[in-house]
Structure formats: C-alpha cells, structure tokens
KOLKE-177170 format. One record per residue (C-alpha): residue in one letter; residue number from 1; x, y, z. Coordinates in steps of 0.2 Angstrom, whole numbers, plus 5000, padded with zeros to 4 digits. Layout:
// KOLKE-177170
A|NUM|X|Y|Z
...
// end
This chain:
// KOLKE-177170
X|1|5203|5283|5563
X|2|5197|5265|5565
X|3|5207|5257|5576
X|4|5217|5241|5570
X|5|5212|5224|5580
X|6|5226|5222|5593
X|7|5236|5207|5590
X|8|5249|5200|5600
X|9|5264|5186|5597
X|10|5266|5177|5613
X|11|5275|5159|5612
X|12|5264|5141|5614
X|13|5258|5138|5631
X|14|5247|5122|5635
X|15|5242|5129|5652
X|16|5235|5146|5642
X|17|5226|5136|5630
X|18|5217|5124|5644
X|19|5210|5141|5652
X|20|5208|5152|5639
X|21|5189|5157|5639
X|22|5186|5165|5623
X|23|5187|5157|5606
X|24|5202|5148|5600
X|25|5209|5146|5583
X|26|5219|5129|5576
X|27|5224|5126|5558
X|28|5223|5108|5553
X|29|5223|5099|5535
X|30|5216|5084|5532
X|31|5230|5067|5529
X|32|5244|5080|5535
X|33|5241|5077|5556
X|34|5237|5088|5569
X|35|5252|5100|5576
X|36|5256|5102|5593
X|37|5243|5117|5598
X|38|5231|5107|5590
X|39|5236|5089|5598
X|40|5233|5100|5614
X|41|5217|5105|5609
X|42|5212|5087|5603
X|43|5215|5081|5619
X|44|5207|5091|5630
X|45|5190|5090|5622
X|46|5192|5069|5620
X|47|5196|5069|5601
X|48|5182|5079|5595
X|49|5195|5090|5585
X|50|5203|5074|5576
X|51|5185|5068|5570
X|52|5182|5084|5566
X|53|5194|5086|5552
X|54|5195|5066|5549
X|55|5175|5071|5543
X|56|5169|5074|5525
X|57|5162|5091|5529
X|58|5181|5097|5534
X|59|5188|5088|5518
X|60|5176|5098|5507
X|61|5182|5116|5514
X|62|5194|5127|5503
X|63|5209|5133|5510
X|64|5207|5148|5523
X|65|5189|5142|5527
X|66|5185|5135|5543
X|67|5171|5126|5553
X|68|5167|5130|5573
X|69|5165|5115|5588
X|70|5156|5126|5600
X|71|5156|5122|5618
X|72|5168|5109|5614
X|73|5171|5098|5633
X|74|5187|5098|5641
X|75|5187|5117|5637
X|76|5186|5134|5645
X|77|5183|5140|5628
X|78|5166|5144|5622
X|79|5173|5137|5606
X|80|5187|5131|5593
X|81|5187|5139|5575
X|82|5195|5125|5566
X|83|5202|5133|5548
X|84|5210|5123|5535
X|85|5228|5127|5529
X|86|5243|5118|5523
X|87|5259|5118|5539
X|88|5267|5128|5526
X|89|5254|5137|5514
X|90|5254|5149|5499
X|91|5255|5169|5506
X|92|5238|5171|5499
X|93|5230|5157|5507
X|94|5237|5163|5525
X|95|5230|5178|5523
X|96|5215|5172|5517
X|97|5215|5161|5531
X|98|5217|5176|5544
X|99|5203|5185|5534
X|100|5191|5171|5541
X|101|5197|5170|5559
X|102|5195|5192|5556
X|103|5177|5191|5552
X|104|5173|5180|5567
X|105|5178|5194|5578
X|106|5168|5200|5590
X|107|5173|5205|5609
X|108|5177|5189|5613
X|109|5196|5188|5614
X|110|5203|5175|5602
X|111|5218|5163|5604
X|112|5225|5158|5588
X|113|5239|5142|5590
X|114|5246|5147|5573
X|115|5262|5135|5580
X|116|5277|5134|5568
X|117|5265|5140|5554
X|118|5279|5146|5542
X|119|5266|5160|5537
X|120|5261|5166|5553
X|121|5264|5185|5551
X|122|5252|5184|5535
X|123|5240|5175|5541
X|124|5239|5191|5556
X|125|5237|5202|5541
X|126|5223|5194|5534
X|127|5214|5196|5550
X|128|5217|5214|5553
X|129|5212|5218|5536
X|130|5196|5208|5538
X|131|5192|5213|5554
X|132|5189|5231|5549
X|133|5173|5239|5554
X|134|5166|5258|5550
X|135|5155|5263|5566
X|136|5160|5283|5568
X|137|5143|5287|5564
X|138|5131|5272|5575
X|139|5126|5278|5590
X|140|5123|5262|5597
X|141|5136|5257|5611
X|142|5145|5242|5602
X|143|5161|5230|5613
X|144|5176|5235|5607
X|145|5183|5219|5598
X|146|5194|5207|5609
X|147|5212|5204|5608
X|148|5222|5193|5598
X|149|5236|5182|5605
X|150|5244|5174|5591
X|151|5255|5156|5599
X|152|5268|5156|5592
X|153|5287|5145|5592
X|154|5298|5162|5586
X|155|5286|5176|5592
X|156|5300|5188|5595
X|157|5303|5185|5575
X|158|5287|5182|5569
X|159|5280|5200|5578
X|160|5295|5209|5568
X|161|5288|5200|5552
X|162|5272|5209|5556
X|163|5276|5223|5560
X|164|5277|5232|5543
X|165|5260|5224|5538
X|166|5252|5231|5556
X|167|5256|5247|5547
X|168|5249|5244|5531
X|169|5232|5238|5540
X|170|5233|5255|5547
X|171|5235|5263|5531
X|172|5221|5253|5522
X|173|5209|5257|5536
X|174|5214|5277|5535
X|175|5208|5272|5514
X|176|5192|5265|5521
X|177|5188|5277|5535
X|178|5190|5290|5521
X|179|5179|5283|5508
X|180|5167|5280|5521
X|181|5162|5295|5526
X|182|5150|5305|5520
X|183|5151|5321|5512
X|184|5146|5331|5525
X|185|5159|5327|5537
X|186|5173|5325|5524
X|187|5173|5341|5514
X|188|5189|5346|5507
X|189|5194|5357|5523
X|190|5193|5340|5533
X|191|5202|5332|5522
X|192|5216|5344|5521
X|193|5217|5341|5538
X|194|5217|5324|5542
X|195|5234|5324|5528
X|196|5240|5338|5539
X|197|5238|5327|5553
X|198|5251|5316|5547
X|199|5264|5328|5547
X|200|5267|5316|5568
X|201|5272|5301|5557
X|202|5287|5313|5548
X|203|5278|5318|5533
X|204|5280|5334|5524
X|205|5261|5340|5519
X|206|5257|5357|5511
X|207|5241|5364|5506
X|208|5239|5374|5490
X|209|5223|5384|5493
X|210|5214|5393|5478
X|211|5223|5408|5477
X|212|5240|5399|5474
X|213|5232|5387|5463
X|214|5226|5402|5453
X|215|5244|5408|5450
X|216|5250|5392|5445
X|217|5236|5391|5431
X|218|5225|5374|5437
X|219|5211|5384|5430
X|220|5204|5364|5424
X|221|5204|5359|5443
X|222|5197|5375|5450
X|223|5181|5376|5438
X|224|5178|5359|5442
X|225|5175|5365|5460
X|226|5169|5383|5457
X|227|5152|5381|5459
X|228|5152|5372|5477
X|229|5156|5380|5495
X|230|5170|5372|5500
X|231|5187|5378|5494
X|232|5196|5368|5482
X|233|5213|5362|5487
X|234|5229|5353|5483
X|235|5239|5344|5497
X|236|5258|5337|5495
X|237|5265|5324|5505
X|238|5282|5321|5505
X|239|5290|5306|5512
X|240|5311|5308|5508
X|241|5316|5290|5516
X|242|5329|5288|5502
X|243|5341|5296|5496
X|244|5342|5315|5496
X|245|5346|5313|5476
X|246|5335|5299|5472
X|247|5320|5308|5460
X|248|5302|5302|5470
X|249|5289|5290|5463
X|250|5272|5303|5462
X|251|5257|5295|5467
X|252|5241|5307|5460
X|253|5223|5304|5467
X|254|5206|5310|5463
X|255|5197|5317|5477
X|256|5180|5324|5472
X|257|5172|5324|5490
X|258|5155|5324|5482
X|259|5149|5322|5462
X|260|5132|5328|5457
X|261|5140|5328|5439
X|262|5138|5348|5441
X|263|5126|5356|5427
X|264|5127|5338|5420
X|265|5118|5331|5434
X|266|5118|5312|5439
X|267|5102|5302|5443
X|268|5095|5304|5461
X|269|5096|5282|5459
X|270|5113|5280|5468
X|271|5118|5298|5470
X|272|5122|5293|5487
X|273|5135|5282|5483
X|274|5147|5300|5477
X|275|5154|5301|5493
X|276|5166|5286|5486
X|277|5172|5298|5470
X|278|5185|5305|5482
X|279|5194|5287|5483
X|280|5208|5291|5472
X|281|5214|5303|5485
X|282|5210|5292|5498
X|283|5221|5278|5491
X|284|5235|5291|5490
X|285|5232|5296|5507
X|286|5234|5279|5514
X|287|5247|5273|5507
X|288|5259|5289|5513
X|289|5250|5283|5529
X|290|5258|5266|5529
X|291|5274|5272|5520
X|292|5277|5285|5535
X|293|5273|5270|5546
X|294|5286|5258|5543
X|295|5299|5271|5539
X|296|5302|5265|5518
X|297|5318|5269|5513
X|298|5311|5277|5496
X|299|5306|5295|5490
X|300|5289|5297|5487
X|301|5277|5312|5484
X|302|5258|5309|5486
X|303|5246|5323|5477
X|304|5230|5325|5478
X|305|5217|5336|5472
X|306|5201|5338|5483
X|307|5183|5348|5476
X|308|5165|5347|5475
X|309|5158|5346|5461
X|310|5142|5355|5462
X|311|5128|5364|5450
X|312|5125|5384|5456
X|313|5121|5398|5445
X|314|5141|5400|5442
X|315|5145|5382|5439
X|316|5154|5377|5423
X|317|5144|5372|5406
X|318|5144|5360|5393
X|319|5151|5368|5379
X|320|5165|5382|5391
X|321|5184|5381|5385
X|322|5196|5380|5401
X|323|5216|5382|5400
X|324|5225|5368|5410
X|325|5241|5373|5420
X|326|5250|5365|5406
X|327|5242|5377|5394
X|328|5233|5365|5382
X|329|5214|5370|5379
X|330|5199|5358|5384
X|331|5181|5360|5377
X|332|5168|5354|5393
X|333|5157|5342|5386
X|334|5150|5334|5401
X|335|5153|5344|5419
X|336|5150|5323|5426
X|337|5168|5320|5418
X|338|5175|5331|5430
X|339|5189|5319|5438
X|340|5200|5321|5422
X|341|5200|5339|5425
X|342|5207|5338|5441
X|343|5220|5326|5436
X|344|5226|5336|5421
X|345|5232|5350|5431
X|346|5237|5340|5448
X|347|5248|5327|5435
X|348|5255|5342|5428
X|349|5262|5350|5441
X|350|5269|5334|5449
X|351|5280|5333|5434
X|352|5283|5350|5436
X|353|5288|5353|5451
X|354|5296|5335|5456
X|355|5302|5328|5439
X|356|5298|5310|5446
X|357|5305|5294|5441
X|358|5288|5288|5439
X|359|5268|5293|5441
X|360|5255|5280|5446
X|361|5238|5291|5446
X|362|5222|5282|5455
X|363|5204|5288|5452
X|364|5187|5282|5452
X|365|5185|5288|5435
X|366|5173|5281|5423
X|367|5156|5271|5424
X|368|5164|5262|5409
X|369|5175|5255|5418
X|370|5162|5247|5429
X|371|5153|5240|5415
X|372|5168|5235|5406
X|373|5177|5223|5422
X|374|5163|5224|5436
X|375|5169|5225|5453
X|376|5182|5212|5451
X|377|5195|5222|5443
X|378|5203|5239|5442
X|379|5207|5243|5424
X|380|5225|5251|5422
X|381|5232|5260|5407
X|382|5251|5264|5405
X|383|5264|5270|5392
X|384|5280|5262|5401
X|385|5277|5239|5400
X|386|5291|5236|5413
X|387|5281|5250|5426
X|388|5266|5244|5422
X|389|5268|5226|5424
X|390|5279|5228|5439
X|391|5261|5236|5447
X|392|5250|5224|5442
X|393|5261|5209|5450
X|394|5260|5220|5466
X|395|5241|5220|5464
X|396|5242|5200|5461
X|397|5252|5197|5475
X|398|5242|5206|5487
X|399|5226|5198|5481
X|400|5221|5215|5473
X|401|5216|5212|5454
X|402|5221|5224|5438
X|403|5219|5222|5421
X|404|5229|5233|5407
X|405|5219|5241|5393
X|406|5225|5248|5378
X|407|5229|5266|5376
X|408|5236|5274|5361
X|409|5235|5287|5346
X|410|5222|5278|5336
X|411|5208|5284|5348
X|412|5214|5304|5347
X|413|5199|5306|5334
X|414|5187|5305|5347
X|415|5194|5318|5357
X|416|5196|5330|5340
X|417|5185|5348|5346
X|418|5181|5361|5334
X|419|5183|5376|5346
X|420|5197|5371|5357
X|421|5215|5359|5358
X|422|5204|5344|5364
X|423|5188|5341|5371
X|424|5188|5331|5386
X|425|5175|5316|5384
X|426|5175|5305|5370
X|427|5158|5299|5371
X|428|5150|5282|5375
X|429|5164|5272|5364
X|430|5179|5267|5373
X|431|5174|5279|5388
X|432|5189|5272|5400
X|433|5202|5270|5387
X|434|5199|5288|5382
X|435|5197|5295|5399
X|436|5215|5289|5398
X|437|5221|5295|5382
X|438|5216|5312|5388
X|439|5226|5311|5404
X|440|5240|5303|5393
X|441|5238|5323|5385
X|442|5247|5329|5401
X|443|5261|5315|5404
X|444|5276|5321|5398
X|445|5288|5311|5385
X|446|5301|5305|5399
X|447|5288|5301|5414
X|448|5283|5284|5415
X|449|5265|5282|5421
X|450|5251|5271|5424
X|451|5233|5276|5427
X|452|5223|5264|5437
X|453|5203|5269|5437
X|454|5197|5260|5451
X|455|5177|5266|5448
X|456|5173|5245|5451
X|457|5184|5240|5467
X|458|5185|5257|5476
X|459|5166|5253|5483
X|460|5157|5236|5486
X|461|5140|5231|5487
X|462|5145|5216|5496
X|463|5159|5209|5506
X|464|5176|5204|5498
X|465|5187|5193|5505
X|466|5198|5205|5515
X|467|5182|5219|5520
X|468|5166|5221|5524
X|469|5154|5230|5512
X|470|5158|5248|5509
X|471|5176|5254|5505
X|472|5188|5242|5502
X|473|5204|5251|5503
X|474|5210|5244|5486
X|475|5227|5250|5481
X|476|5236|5254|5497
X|477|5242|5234|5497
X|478|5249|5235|5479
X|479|5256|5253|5481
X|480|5265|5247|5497
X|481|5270|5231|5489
X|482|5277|5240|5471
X|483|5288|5253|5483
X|484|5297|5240|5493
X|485|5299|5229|5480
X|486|5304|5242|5463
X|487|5309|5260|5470
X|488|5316|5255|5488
X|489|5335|5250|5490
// end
C-alpha cells in the first residue's frame, strides 16, 4: 500500500528553524500580524516575509493558497512557502491549506511553524491526503518524500487530534491504491486478499467463494461474472467495536474488477478507464481500513461483491431471465448494467443475514450519473430523510459533495417486463434514478438505505483539491465522518 507522508508534532524551536535546510512553511494573513514562527522567520531573512504578505499579490490569494520566497537570506532554507489562513480558520480551509503545503512535497523535508494554529491537526490532514502518489507500477527510482515536522505550542495534544485522521489518510489511500490498479493485477482473487489481509487490524473477513454463493441463490451476481476467468466472490468484514447487541450499519460496494459491458460491449474509446468500476468496493474497503485503525466504538459490516464482467461463448444475454437470492425475477436487458446485479443479491443478503440498522451502498453505477452532475458530485438516493441527510452533511463537512435525487413509485413503469418480475434497465430516461428504484426492489420495508453512485467522483481526469489525478478516494472521509458522528456512542 501507499505509504502516508510521515508527519511529526514537535513543539517551536527558533534554533531548528534558523538551520532547517529544507523548505519551511508559515501561515500568515494580511491586517492580522505575523505569529511567532513567522516573526522568527521575518527576521532572519531581514523583513522579506513581512513585505511579502504586506504585497498585493499575497492580498489577492484565497485562503489555503500560498506563495514561495526561494532562497530567502538569512536562511538555511532553500525556501519559505508562505500560505494564507486566518489564526483560527474554518476546518475546511485548514485542510485546504494542508492540501497546498501536500502537493509541494517532494524529498525535501518540510518544517511547518503551524504555532498556536487552533486547527493544526486539520491542516496535517489536508497534507497527507494531498500528498498522495500512485508509483507501484514506475520503474523509475523516485526519493521517497521527506518528512514533516509540524511546530507546534501543544504537540502532545495536537498529535492525539491527529491521530484518527493519520488513520483515515491511510484508509483513503488503501481507496486510491485499489482503484488505481489495473485489472491485471487486481483480480478478484487479489482483492480477496488484500481484505483478508486486514484481518492484523482486528477485522473479521470471510470470503464466500462460487460454490457457497450458489447455495444461497446470488444467481444475479454470479451470471454477471460467469463468462470471465477469475472467480466471483463476496468478502465480509466485520468490525464489532460497539456493543455486542447493537445491530451494525452495512456498508455494500460494487466491485467489478473490469467492465467490457459483457455481450453488450463498451466502446474501445475509454475502455481503459473499467479498471475504476470496482470503486464501490474499494470505498467499502477503505473505510473498514480506517475504522479498524482508530478502534471506532460502532458495529459495522462492509460487503463487497467482486467479478469480471466479461463477453465468452457462455456469457449472459440481453434478453436471459435470472433469479435474485431474494427470489424476484429480472429480464437482462443490457449485460453493461451489470453493477445492479451484483448489488441485488449482495444488499439482500446483508439484510439477511445482519438485519442492520442501516445500509449505505456505494457503486460506480450509471454514465447518467456522470452527465447528469459531472465530476463534481456524487448523486445519492435514499428512502429514510433523517439517514440521508445525516450522510450528505458528512460528505459536506469533509469537502466531499452529494446531491439527493428523487426515487419513488412513479418510475416503476419503466422497469415493467413482459416475461419476468422486472427488467433491470429502464432505458435512456431517468437512467440513475431508475438504477436506483431497481435496487430500491431488494431493500426491505424496515431497512433504512441510501445509495450513493459515485460513477463522476470515483475517477478524475484532473486533480482535485485533496488528490492528484486518478482515484480520489471519495467516500471514505464521509463514511468515517457519519460513523463517528450518527452510529458511534
């Protein structure tokens, strides 16, 4: 796995900054002064901080950006990222702050005077999300990124505040490293055992192989996966960190480790891109990662199902009638809608078998989704208002945007089949929405759930605030963040 930045908390010393030979960080804002670390600073290179931020360019900067004095004199630095924040600032623009000092790393080691900086701890958060990088395939030898020492005036206090969110990083980057890798390497054997792996942090993973899943009837999730050479599987993990009584939240991912769109096969334009349609699973993954990690006192159950979704002389058909594990019957219209497939049986037996309090299921579901909110915004779908919002504050919070959508009875006529209890794709009308009424099928009446399709964030073309391009990890922060906040006590 990607290995987090090291950071450190260490408390102000004038004499480190003086010989520090790296790059060193100070947060100033303009009319507001300069704090001690940065008075230090200021002095040492004659003033040349304190025009710096007296000077319009520095006025004109938003909060959490920053401009560099490099070589300044009086210095053993190399240079002095100066970013623009408030002495006591909103959590999201420390963390946005961090993000900037995180995509300046390099192997220089950096000192950051972050003082009495009320938000320290987020501002560290910021920075190891940001300063993420995905190299397990580049062969070219790279210096491993330098350390951070953070100065700090509580740093015994300030590294227990960040403790929890070191171990969210770490599950966010298990999310990217996942979604990152290519299909070859990440085939549902591997992921199976990369969850397996996890059992070290104290959780309790099983995995259902075909034979098993057979029994229990996921006849939807198997055909999905029939047609490719690597086994399908379902993985539990269980983390029981509340009480032994307390029903478990059931987190349900996608994880389609490669989608050709089987019989109904994709375009060869972007095909490459399929490797992401396991990111559901992924998001699952690392938020029992980062759970497991700072020991939550809640009970939580993390389900994924993993296949390939491939076209062979024995793939499934357009037009083929499969039984779910619930027993309901569903007409293939389009083998490419294969995610809902999985997720019908996978929901249904979390219910089944766990009787949660709630279900949150995550999957990179529907190109409508994508032209509907871009890749700004996942779309979420819900029968239960107080669950549902209570998620997509979590997402708000953590700088991780939702919107709700409507689902409901009025669009059951466009999932009405002739030959069987409901076809599975709706066509080109309301694709998401009805993507979701057909996993509404296989909620039961007492279950409140949220579906979050995350087909627009799961993946970037370009950098976001908190990651480079490539997988962004979305939905560990707001997962993590709902758990402590709604189903911990």
């Amino acid at each position: 796995m990607t290995a987090p930045v090291t950071i450190r908390f260490d408390a102000m010393d004038p004499d480190a900054i003086a010989a520090h030979e790296g790059r060193i960080v100070v947060f100033a804002d303009p009319g507001a002064g300069l704090d001690k670390g940065a008075r230090r600073v200021n002095r040492l290179c004659r003033g040349a901080l304190e025009r710096l931020v007296a000077g319009k360019a520095f006025g004109k900067l938003d909060a959490g950006a920053a401009l560099t004095l490099d070589y300044p004199a009086g210095l053993a630095a190399d240079s002095v990222q100066v970013v623009r924040l408030a002495r006591r600032p909103k959590p999201d623009a420390a963390r946005r702050a961090g993000a900037t000092i995180g995509k300046a790393m390099d192997e220089r080691d950096a000192l950051v005077l972050a003082g009495t900086n009320a938000r320290a701890a987020e501002i560290s958060k910021g920075l190891a999300l940001r300063a993420y990088e995905f190299r397990a395939h580049k062969t070219e030898d790279k210096p491993a990124p330098g350390v951070v020492t953070f100065m700090v005036s509580r740093p015994e206090e300030v590294a227990a505040e960040a403790q929890p969110m070191a171990a969210l990083a770490e599950g966010v980057f298990f999310t990217r490293d996942l979604v990152n890798e290519p299909a070859n390497i990440l085939t549902t054997d591997d992921f199976a055992a990369r969850l397996a792996a996890m059992q070290e942090l104290g959780l309790d993973v099983e995995i259902l192989e075909e034979a098993e899943l057979d029994e229990l009837g996921m006849r939807a999730l198997l055909a999905v996966g029939q047609a490719s050479t690597s086994p399908s599987k379902v993985v539990v993990m269980r983390w029981q960190g509340g009480a032994a009584e307390e029903a478990p939240l059931a987190l349900v991912g996608k994880g389609v480790m490669f989608d050709t769109g089987g019989i109904s096969i994709k375009p060869a334009a972007g095909m490459e891109d399929m490797t992401m349609d396991m990111a559901g699973a992924g998001v699952v993954a690392g938020t029992m990662r980062a759970l497991a990690l700072r020991k939550a006192k809640a009970n939580v159950v993390g389900i994924v199902g993993l296949v390939e979704n491939m076209p062979a002389g024995n793939a499934q058909r357009p037009g083929d009638v499969v039984r779910t594990m619930k027993g309901d019957t569903v007409e293939v219209i389009n083998t490419d809608a294969e995610g809902r497939m999985v997720l019908a049986d996978v929901m249904w037996y979390a219910q089944d078998r766990f009787a949660p309090a709630a279900m949150i299921d995550l999957a990179t579901l529907t190109g409508a989704m994508v032209i509907a909110l871009g890749h700004e915004r996942a779309g979420v779908f819900s029968n239960d208002d107080a669950l549902c919002d209570a998620l997509t504050a979590a997402a708000a919070a953590e700088d991780e945007r939702a919107w709700r959508l409507p689902v409901g009875e009025d669009y059951d006529h466009l999932l009405k089949s002739r030959i069987a209890d409901v076809k599975h794709v709706g066509g080109r009308t309301a694709g998401s929405v009805t993507a979701a009424r057909f996993l509404q099928r296989f909620v039961k009446d007492e279950t409140p759930w949220v579906h979050v399709d995350i087909a627009g964030v799961a993946l970037r073309k370009e950098e976001s605030p908190f990651a480079p391009k490539g997988a962004s990890g979305w939905g560990v922060r707001a997962l993590d963040r709902l758990v402590r906040e709604r189903f911990e006590g």
